[in-house]
C-alpha positions as CSV (number, residue, x, y, z in Angstrom):
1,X,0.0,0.0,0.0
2,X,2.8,2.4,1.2
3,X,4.4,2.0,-2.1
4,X,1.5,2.2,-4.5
5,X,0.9,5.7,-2.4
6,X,4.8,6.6,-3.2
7,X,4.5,5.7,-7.2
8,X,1.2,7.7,-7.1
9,X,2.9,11.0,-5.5
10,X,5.8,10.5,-7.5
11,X,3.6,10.5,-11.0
12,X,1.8,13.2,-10.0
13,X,5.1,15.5,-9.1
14,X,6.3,14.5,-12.5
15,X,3.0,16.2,-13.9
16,X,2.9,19.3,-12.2
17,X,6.5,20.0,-13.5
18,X,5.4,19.1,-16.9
19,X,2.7,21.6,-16.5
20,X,4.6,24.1,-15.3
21,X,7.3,23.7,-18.2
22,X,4.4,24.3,-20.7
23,X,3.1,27.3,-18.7
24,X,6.6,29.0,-18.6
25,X,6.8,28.2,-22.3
26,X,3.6,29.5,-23.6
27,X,4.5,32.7,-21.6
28,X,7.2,33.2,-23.6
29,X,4.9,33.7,-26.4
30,X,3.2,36.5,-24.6
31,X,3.8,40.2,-25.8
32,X,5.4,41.9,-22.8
33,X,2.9,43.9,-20.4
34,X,2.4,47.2,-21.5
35,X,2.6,49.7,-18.4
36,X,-0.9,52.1,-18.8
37,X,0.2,55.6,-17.4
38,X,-1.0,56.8,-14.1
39,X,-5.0,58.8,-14.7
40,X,-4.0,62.5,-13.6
41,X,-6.2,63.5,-10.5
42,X,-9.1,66.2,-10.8
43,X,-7.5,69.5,-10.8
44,X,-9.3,70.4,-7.7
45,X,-7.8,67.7,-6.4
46,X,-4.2,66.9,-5.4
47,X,-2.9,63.3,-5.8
48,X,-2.8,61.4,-2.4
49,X,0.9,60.6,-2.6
50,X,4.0,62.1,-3.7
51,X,6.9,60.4,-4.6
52,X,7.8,56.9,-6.1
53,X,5.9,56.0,-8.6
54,X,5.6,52.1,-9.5
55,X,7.0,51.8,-13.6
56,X,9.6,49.2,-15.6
57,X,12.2,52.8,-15.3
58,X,12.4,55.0,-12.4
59,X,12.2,58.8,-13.1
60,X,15.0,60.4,-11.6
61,X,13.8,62.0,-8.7
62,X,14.6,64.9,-5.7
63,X,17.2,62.9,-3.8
64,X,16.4,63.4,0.0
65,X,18.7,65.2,2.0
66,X,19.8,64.3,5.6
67,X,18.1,66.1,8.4
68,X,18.9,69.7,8.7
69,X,21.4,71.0,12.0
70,X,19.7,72.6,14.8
71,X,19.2,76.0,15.3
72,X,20.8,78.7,17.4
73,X,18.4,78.8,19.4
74,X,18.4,75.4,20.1
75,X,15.1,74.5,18.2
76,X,14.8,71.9,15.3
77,X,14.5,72.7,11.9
78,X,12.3,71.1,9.5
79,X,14.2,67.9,7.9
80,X,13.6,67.8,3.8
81,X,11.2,65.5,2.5
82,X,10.9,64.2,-0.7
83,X,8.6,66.6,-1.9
84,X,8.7,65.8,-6.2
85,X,9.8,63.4,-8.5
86,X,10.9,64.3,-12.4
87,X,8.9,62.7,-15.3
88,X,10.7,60.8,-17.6
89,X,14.2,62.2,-18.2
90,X,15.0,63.9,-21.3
91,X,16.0,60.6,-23.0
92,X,13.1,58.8,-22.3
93,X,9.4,59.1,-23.9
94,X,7.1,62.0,-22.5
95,X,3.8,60.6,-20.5
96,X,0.7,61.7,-22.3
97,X,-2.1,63.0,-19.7
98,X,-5.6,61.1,-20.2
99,X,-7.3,64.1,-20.9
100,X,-4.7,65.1,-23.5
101,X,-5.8,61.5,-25.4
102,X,-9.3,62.8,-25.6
103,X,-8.2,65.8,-27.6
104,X,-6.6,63.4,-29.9
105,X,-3.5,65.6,-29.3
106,X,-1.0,64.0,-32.0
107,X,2.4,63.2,-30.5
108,X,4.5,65.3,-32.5
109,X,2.7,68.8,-33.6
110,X,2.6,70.1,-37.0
111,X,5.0,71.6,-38.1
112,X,3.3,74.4,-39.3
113,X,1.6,74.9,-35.8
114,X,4.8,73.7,-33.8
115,X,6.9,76.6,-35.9
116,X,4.0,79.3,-34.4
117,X,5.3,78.5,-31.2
118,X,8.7,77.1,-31.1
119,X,11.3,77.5,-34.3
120,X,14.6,75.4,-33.9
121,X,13.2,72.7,-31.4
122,X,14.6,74.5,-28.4
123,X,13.6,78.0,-28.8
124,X,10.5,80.0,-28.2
125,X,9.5,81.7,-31.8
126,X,10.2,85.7,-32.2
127,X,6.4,86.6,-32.9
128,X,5.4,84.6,-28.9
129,X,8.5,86.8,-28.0
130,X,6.8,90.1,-29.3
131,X,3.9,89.4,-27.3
132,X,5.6,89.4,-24.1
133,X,4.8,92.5,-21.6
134,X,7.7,94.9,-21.8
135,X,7.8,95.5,-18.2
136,X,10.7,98.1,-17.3
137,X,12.5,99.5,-20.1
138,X,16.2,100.8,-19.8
139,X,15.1,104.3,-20.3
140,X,12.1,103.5,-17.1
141,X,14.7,102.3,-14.7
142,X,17.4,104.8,-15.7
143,X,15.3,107.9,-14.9
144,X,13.5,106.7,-11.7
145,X,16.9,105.3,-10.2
146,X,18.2,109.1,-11.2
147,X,15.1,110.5,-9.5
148,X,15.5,108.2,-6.1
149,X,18.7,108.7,-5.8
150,X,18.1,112.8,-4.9
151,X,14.3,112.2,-3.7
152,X,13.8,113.4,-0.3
153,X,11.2,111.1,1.9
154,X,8.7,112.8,3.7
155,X,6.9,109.1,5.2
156,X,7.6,105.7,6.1
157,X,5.2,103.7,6.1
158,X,4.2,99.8,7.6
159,X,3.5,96.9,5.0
160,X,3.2,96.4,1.6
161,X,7.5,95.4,1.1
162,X,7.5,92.4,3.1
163,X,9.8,91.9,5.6
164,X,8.5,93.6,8.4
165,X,11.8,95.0,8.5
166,X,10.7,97.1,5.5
167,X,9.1,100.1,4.9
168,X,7.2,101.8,2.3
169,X,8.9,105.2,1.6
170,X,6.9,108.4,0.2
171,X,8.9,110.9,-1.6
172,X,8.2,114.7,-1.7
173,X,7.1,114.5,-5.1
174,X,4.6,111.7,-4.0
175,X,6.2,108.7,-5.8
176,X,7.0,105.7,-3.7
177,X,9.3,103.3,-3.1
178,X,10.2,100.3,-1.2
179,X,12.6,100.3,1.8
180,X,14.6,96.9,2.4
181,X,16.6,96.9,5.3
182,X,18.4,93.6,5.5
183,X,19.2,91.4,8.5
184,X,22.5,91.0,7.5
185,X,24.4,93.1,4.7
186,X,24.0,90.2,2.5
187,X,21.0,90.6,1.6
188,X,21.5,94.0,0.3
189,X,24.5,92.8,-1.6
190,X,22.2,89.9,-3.3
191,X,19.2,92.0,-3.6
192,X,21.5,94.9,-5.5
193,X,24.0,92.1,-7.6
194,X,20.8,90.4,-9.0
195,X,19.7,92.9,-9.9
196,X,23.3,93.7,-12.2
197,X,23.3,90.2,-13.0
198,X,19.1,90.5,-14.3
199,X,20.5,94.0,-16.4
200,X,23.8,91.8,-17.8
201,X,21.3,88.8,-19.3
202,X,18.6,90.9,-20.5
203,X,16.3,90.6,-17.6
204,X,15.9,94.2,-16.4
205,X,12.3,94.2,-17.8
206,X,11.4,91.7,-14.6
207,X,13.0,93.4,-12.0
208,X,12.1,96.5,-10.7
209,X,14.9,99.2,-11.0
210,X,17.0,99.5,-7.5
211,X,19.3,102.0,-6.1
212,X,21.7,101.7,-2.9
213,X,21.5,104.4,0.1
214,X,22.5,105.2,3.0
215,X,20.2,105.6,6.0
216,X,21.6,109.0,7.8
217,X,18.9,110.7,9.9
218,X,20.5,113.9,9.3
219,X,20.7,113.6,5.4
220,X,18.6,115.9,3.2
221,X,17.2,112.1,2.1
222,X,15.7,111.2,5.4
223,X,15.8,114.3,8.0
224,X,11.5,114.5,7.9
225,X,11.5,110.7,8.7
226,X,13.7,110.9,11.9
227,X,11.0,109.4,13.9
228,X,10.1,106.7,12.1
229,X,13.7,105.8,12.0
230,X,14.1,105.6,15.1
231,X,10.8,103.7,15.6
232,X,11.8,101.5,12.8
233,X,15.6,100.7,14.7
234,X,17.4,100.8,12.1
235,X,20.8,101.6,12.2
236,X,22.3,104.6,11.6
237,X,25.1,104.6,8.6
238,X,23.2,101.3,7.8
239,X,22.9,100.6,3.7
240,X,19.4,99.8,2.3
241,X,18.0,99.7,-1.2
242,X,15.2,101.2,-3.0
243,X,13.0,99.5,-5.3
244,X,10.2,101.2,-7.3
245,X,7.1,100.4,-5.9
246,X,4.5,98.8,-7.7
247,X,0.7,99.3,-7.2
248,X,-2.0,96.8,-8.6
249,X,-0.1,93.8,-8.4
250,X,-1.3,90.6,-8.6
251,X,-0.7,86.5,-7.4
252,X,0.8,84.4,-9.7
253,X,0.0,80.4,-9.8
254,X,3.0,78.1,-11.1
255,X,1.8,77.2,-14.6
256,X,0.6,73.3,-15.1
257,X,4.2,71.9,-16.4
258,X,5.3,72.5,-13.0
259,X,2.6,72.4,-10.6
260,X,2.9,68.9,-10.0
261,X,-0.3,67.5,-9.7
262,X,0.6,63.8,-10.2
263,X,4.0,64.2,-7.9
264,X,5.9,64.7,-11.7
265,X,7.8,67.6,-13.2
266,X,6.8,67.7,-17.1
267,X,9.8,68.3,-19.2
268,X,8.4,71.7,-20.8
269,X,10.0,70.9,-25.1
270,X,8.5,71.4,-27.9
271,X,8.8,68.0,-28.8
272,X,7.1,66.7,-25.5
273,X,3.7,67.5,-26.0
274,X,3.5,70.2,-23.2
275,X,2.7,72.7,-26.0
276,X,0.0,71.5,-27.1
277,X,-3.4,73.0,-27.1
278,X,-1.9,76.0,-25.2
279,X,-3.6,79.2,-25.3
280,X,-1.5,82.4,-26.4
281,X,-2.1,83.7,-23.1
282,X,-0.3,80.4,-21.5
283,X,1.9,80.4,-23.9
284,X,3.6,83.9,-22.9
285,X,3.6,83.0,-19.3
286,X,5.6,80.2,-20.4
287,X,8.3,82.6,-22.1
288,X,8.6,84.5,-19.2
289,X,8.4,81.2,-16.7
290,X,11.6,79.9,-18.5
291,X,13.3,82.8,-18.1
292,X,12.4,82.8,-14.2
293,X,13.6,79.4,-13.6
294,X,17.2,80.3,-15.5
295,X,17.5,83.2,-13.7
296,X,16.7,81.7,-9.8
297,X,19.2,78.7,-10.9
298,X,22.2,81.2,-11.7
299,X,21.1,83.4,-8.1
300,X,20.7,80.3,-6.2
301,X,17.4,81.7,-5.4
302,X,15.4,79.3,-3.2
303,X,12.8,82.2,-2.1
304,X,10.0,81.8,-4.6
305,X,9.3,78.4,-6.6
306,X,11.9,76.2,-4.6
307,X,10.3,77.8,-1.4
308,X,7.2,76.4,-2.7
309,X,8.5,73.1,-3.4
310,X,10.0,72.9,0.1
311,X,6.5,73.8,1.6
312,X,5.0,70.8,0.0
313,X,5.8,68.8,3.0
314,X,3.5,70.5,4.9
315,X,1.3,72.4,2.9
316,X,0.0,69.9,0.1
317,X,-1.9,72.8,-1.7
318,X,1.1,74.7,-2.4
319,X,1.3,75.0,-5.8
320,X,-2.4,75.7,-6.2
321,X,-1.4,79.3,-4.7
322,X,0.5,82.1,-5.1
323,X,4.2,81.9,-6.0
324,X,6.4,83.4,-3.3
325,X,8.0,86.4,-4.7
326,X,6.2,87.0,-7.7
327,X,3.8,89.2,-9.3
328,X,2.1,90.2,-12.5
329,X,1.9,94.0,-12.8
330,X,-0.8,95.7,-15.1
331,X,0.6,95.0,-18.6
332,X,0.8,91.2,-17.7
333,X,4.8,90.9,-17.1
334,X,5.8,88.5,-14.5
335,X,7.6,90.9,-12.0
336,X,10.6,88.6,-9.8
337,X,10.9,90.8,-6.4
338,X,12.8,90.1,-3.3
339,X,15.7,89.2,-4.7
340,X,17.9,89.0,-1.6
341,X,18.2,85.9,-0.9
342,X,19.5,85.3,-4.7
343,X,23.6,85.0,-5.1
344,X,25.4,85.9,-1.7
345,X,23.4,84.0,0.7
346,X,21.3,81.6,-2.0
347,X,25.7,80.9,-3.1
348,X,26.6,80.4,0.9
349,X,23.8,77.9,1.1
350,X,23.6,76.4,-2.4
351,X,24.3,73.1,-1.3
352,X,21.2,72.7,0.5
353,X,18.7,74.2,-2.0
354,X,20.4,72.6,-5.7
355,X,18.4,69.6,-4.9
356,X,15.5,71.4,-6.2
357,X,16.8,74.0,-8.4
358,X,18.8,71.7,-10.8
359,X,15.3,69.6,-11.3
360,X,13.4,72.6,-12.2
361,X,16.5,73.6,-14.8
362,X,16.5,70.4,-16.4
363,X,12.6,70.5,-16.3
364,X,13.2,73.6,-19.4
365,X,14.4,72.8,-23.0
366,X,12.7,75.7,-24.6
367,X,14.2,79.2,-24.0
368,X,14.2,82.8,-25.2
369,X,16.8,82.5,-28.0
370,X,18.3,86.3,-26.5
371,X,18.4,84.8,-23.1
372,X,20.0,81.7,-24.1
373,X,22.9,84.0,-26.5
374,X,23.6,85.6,-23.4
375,X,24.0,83.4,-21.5
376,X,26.1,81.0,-23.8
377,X,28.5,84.7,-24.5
378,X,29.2,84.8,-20.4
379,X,29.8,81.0,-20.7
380,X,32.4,81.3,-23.2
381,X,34.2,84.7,-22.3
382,X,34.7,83.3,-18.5
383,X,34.6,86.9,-17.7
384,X,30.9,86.9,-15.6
385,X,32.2,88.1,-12.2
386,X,34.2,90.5,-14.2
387,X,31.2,91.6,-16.3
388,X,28.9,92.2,-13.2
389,X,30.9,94.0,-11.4
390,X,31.6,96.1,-14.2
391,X,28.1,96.6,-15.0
392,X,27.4,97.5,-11.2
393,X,30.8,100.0,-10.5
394,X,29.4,101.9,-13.2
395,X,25.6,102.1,-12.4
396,X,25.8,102.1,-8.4
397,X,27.5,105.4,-6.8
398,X,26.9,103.3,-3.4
399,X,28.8,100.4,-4.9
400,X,31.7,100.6,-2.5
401,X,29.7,101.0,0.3
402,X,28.8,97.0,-0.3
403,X,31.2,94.1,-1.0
404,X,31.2,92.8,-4.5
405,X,31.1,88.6,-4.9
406,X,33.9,87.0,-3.2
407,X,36.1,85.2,-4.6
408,X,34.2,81.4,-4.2
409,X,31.2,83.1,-5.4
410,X,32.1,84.6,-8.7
411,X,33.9,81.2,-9.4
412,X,30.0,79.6,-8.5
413,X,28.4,81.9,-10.4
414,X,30.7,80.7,-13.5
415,X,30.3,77.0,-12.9
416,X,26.5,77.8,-12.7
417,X,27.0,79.5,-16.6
418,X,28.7,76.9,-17.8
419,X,26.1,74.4,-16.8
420,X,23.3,76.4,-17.4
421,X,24.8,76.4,-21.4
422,X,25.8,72.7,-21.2
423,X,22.3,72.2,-20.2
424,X,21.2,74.6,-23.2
425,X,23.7,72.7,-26.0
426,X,22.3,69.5,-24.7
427,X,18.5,70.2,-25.8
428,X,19.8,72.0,-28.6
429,X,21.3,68.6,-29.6
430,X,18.6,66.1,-28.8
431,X,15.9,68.7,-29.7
432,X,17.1,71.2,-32.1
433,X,16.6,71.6,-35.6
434,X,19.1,72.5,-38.9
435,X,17.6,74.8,-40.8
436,X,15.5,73.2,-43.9
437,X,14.4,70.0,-42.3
């Protein structure tokens, strides 16, 4: 009996391995499973995780830092998190939204709509250019900067410049302008070099014309504000700038190729389907969103969209509101304000905050062809230290009153160039177009 039972459970172990041969074969035979990509959340909605997302090949991602060092004080800071993942890198295929597949949107636009928008693969085409707001024009910010510079202030006033630090000034002539009075120097240097290094790419026409003084309660500049000097404690022989103040403002929401609803950074390229079905409206924002992100990666600015990223961890409706730091004036033109913590202290901290700038970089491969030349010229002459302090010895009378870049920092400011044009050859090569084809 005991053997019949062994034959039995031997013959039927030599059956189930015969099966499972045939099963492995015929599965060979099957195509191999084709991933479905991910349905993109309501737009009222926000997805309920970000992060890793489950796929054959990884996107590359925000790597996560180690906890942060504790205060002064003796208080915690907030440890990073990791707050947003990149789509696809540049090499691999773009995901197509759900909604975009009910549009029929094609995969590759026509050429004759794509060249509307975008002419050599990587750059945005002159007539979206021309529709750009002009925002400050040299002549503008030459003749109010003149006119601050001898203005006499008769008020200072609470609110409306941030910091409470900050005041709103009220010259005799009844023009205004805002006070900055920076914790630290630094942030007076980085406010004033940004804005040199804005003027030496082509980028005055975002950032509001600024002029160095000194605060001197005795001056003809400030003697009718004594009190509210004093009341204000700020230092006497103390530098501050002057920015041209800027009514009717309004809040600006980071546009949909960065706002991260499904936890993903869209590549923004011509070739990605990003473009599609844009309105010319969009479309514009976009021109002068490209320019923003270039510009914040070369400051090291982690005050406006990297802030926002960063506040993710704890506010998951972050990029549904208003960008820190920036404004749309009447005419439409983004306006980039509070530049402070851009160069000096975003360069003395860079190491910390690159984790999220170089993501949003990579995230553009379309850019203002001028912006681009500039920046490509400063890449190749090695001269961009040299060039900015040029640029600011010659337009700042106050300019000695302030350190220029330190040595580190105008080398960092060259090895940001040269990657920032590395970054712009490389989608010029995988994306770009010869002339004719």
């Amino acid at each position: 009996m005991g053997r019949r039972m062994r034959g039995a459970a031997a013959t039927a172990g030599l059956w189930l391995l015969a099966l499972g041969s045939l099963v492995a074969l015929w599965g060979g035979f099957l195509p191999p499973r084709t991933e479905l990509p991910a349905s993109r959340p309501p737009e009222d909605r926000l997805p309920r995780r970000l992060g890793w997302s489950s796929g054959p090949a990884p996107a590359p991602r925000f790597p996560l830092p180690p906890p942060l060092p504790r205060d002064a004080r003796g208080g915690s800071l907030k440890t990073f998190r990791a707050l947003l993942t990149l789509a696809a890198g540049a090499d691999g295929p773009s995901q197509q939204l759900p909604d975009e597949r009910r549009r029929h949107v094609p995969a590759e636009r026509p050429r004759s709509a794509e060249s509307a928008v975008v002419h050599g693969g990587v750059f945005w085409s002159r007539g979206l250019e021309e529709q750009v707001p002009r925002g400050f024009s040299e002549a503008q910010a030459a003749a109010w900067l003149e006119a601050a510079r001898r203005a006499r202030v008769v008020a200072l006033e609470r609110g409306g410049c941030g910091r409470s630090s900050n005041r709103l000034a009220r010259f005799a002539d009844g023009t205004r302008a805002c006070v900055r009075y920076g914790i630290n120097p630094e942030q007076i240097q980085g406010e004033a070099l940004s804005y040199y290094l804005a003027r030496l790419l082509g980028l005055q026409c975002h950032v509001p014309p600024l002029a160095l003084a000194r605060v001197e309660a005795r001056s003809a500049q400030w003697a009718q504000v004594q009190e509210e000097l004093r009341s204000a404690h700020w230092t006497e022989g103390s530098v501050v700038s002057l920015t041209r103040w800027l009514p009717n403002l309004t809040d600006v929401v980071v546009p949909a190729p960065w706002r991260s609803e499904d936890g993903r950074l869209r590549p923004l390229r011509a070739a990605g389907g990003e473009l599609a079905n844009r309105s010319q409206a969009e479309l514009v924002d976009l021109v002068q969103w490209s320019d923003l992100i270039l510009f914040d990666y070369l400051t090291a600015n982690f005050d406006r969209l990297v802030s926002n990223l960063f506040s993710l961890q704890w506010d998951p409706r972050v990029m549904q509101r208003a960008t820190s730091n920036l404004h749309r004036g009447p005419g439409g033109a983004l306006v980039f304000l509070d530049n402070e913590a851009g160069l000096v202290h975003g360069y003395r901290v860079a190491g910390m905050w690159d984790k999220y700038n170089e993501p949003l970089l990579q995230s553009v491969c379309v850019f203002r062809e001028r912006t681009a030349r500039r920046v490509l010229e400063l890449h190749r002459g090695r001269d961009a230290a040299a060039r900015l302090l040029h640029l600011y010895q010659r337009h700042e009378p106050r300019f000695p009153e302030l350190a220029a870049l330190a040595d580190p920092h105008a080398q960092l400011l060259q090895r940001r160039l040269d990657f920032l044009a590395k970054h712009i050859l490389h989608c010029k090569a995988k994306y770009g177009r010869r002339p004719g084809t």
